[in-house]
C-alpha positions as CSV (number, residue, x, y, z in Angstrom):
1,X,6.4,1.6,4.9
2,X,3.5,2.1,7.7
3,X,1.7,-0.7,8.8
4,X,-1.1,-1.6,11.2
5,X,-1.9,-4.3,14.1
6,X,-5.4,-5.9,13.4
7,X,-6.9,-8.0,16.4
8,X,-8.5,-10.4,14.5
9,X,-11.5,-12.7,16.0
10,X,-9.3,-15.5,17.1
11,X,-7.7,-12.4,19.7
12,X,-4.4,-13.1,17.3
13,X,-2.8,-9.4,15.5
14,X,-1.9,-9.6,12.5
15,X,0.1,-6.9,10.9
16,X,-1.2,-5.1,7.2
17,X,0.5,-2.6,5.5
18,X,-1.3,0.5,4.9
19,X,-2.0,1.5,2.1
20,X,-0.3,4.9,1.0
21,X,-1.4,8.0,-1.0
22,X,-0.4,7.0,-4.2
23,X,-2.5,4.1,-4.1
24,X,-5.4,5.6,-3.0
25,X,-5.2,7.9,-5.8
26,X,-5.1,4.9,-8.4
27,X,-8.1,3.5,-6.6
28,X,-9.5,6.3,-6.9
29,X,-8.6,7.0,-10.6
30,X,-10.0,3.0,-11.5
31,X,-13.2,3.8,-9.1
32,X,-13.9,7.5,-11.5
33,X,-13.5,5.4,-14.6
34,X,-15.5,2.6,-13.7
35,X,-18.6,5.2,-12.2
36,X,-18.5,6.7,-15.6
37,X,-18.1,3.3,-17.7
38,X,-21.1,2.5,-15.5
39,X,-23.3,5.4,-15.9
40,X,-22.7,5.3,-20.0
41,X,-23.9,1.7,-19.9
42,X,-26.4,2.6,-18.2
43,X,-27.7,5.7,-19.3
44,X,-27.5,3.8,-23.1
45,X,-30.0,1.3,-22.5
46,X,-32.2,4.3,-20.3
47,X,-31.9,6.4,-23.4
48,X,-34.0,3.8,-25.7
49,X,-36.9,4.4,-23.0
50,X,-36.5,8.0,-22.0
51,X,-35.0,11.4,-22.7
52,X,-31.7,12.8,-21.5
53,X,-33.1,14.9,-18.7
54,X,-34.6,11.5,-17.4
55,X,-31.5,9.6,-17.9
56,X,-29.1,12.4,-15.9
57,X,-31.6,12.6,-13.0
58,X,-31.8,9.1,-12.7
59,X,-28.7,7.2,-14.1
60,X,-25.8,10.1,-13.5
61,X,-26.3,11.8,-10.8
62,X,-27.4,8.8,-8.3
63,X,-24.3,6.7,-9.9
64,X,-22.4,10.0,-9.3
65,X,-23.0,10.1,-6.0
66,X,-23.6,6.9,-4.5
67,X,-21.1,4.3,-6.1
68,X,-18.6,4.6,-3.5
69,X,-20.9,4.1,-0.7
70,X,-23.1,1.6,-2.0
71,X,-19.6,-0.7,-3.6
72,X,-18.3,-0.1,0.0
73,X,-20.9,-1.5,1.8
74,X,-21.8,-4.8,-0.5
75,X,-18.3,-5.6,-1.7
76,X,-17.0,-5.4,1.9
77,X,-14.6,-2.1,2.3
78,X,-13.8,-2.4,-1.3
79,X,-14.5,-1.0,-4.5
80,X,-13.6,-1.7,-8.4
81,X,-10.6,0.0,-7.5
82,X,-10.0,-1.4,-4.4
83,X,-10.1,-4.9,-5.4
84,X,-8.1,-4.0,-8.5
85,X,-5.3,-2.5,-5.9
86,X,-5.8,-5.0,-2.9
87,X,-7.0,-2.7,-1.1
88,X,-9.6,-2.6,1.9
89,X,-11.7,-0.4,4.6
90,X,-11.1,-1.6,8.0
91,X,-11.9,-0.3,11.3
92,X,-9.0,0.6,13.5
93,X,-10.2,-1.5,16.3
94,X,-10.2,-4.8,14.5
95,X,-14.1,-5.3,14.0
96,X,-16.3,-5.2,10.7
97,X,-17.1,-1.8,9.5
98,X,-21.1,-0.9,9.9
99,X,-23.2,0.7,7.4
100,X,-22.9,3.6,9.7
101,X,-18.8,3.8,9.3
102,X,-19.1,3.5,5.4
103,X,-22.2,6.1,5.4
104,X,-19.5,8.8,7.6
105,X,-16.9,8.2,5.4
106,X,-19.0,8.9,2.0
107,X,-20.2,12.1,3.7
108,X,-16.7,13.5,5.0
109,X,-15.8,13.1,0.7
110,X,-17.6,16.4,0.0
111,X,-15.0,18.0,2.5
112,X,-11.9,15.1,1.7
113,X,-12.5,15.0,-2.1
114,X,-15.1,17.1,-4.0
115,X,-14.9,20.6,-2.5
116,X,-11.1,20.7,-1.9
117,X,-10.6,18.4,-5.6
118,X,-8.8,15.9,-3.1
119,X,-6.1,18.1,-1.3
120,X,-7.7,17.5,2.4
121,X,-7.0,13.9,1.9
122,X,-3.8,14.0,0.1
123,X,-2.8,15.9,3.3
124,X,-4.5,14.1,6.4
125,X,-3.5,11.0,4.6
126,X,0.0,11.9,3.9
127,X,0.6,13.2,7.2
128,X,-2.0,11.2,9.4
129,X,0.1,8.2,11.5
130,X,-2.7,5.7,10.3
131,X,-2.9,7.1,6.7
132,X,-6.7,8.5,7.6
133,X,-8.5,11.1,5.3
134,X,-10.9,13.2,7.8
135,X,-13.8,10.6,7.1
136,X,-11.5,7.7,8.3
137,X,-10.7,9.7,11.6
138,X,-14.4,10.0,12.2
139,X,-15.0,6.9,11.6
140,X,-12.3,5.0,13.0
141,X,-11.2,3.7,9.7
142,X,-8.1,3.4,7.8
143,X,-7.1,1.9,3.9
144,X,-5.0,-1.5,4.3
145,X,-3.2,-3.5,1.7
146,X,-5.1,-6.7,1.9
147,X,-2.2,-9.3,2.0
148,X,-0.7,-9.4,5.6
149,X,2.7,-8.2,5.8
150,X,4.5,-10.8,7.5
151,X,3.3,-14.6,5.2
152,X,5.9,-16.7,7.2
153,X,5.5,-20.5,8.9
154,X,7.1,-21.0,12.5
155,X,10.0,-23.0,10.8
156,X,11.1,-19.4,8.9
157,X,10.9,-17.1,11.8
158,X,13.9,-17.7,13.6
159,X,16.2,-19.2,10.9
160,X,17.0,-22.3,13.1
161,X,19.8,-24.4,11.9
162,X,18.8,-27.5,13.1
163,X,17.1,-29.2,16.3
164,X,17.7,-32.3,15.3
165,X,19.1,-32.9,18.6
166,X,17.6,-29.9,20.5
167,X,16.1,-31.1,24.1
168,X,13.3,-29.0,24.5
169,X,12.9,-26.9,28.1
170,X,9.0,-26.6,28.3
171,X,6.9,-29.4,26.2
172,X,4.1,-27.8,27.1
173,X,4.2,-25.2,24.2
174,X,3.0,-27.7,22.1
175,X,-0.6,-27.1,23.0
176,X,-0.1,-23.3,21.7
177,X,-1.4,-22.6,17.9
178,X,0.9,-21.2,15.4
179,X,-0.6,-17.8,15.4
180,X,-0.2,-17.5,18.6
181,X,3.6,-18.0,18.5
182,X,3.9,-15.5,15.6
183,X,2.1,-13.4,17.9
184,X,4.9,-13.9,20.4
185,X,7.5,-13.7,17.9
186,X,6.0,-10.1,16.7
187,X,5.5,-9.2,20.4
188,X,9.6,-9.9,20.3
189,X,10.4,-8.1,17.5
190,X,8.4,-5.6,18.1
191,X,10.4,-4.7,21.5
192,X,13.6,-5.1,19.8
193,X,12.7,-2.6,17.5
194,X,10.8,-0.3,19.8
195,X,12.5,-0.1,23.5
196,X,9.6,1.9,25.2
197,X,7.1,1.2,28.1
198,X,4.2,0.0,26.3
199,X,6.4,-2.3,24.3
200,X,8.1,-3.3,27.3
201,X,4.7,-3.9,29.1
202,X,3.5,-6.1,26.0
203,X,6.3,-8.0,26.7
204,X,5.9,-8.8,30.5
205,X,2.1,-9.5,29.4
206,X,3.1,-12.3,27.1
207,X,5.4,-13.8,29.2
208,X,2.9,-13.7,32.5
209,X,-0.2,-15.4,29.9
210,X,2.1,-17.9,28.5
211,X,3.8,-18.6,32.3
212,X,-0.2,-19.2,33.0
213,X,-1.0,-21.5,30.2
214,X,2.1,-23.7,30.9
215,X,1.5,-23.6,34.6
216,X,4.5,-21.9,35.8
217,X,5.5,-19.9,39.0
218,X,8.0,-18.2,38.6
219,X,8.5,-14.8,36.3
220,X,12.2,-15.9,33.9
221,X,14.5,-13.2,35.1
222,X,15.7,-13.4,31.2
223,X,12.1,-13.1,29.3
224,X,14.0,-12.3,26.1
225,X,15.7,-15.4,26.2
226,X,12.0,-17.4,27.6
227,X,10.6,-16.6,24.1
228,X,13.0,-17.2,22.6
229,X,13.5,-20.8,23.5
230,X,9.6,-20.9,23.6
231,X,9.8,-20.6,19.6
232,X,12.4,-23.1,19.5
233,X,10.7,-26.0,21.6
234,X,7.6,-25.1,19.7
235,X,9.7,-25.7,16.7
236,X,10.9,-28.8,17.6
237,X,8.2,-30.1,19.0
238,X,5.8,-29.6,15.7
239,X,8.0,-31.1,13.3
C-alpha cells in the first residue's frame, strides 16, 4: 500500500493512499459506461431533430472525447467513476489542479490510453513510485483515494493507559492544534520506520519549530523522547 504526503493550506500533511491500478481501471471501466450511457441519451433526444450523421458529429464524438476533461475540471479531479471509487486528481505539490494540469493530462491519454489500448499507463502506473500514468508526470499529478489514511484523534495515537495522574513537563503545548501534533506524531513514525537523513533532518526540524513556539533554549539531547512526552502533555492537557 503506497501512499502520499499532501501539504494542505493550513501547512499540516496529511497522508492519502494512492490509488492503485486496479482501481484506475474500474474508474475507468464506470467512466466508458457512463460516456456511452450519456451519448445514447443524448444522441436519442438529437435523433427526433436530426439525422444520424448530425447526431455522431455532434453528440458522439465530442462526448467521446471530451468527458474526461470536462468531468475533471467541474467535478474537481473526479469523474462518474472517480466519485463512484473515492477517487481524486491532485497535484503532487499540495495545491489545486489548474485547467491547464487537467487539459495535459487529457492530452497525454492518446499516448497513456487510446493508442497503446491502456498498456503505457498500466505500466508507468504500476511501476511509477507515485502511481503516475505519463500525463500525471507532466503534470505533476497523481490518483489518491480520497479518505486520508490515518482517521485517528490524539487520545488513539499513542495508546496511553492513563494520565490521570501524569504531571505534564511543558504546559505550553496546549496552545498547539491537533493537526499539528498528528503532524509530529507522523514526523515520529515516520523516522522510526525510515532511519535516513532526510527523515532524520524532518525530525531535528520539528523539534527546533516546536523548541521556538514554546520558547525554549536548549536542543533535548533525547528528541525521540521530547515528542514523545510532547504528545503526552498535549494529551493530558486537552482532556
Amino acid at each position: 500500500m503506497q501512499s502520499i504526503g499532501i501539504l494542505t493550506s493550513q501547512n499540516v500533511t496529511i497522508s492519502y493512499e494512492l490509488a492503485g491500478l486496479q482501481d484506475r481501471i474500474f474508474s475507468f471501466i464506470i467512466d466508458y459506461i457512463a460516456l456511452n450511457l450519456i451519448a445514447f441519451l443524448l444522441g436519442t433526444v438529437l435523433n427526433m431533430f436530426a439525422d444520424n450523421t448530425v447526431v455522431y458529429f455532434v453528440v458522439y464524438i465530442p462526448v467521446t472525447l471530451f468527458y474526461s476533461l470536462i468531468s475533471e475540471i467541474l467535478l474537481n479531479g473526479r469523474s462518474l467513476g472517480k466519485i463512484a471509487l473515492g477517487l481524486k486528481v491532485v497535484k503532487i505539490d499540495g495545491i489545486t489542479p489548474s485547467l491547464s494540469d487537467y487539459f495535459v493530462r487529457w492530452a497525454f491519454r492518446v499516448i497513456d490510453i487510446v493508442f497503446s489500448l491502456g498498456a503505457v499507463a498500466c505500466m508507468t502506473i504500476s511501476s511509477s513510485p507515485k502511481r503516475q500514468r505519463i500525463g500525471d508526470m507532466i503534470a505533476n499529478t497523481t490518483v489518491i483515494k480520497t479518505n486520508p489514511k490515518q482517521n485517528l484523534t490524539l487520545a488513539d495515537i499513542l495508546n496511553i493507559r492513563s494520565l490521570d495522574n501524569y504531571t505534564p513537563q511543558y504546559p505550553g503545548i496546549k496552545s498547539f492544534t491537533e493537526q499539528e501534533m498528528l503532524l509530529l506524531k507522523e514526523v515520529l513514525d515516520r523516522y522510526n520506520r525510515y532511519d535516513n537523513k532526510a527523515h532524520s533532518d524532518a525530525l531535528h526540524e520539528a523539534v527546533y519549530k516546536v523548541m521556538h513556539r514554546l520558547g525554549m533554549n536548549k536542543i533535548p539531547e533525547d528528541k525521540i523522547g521530547f515528542i514523545k512526552t510532547l504528545i503526552k502533555d498535549y494529551v493530558a492537557l486537552s482532556r
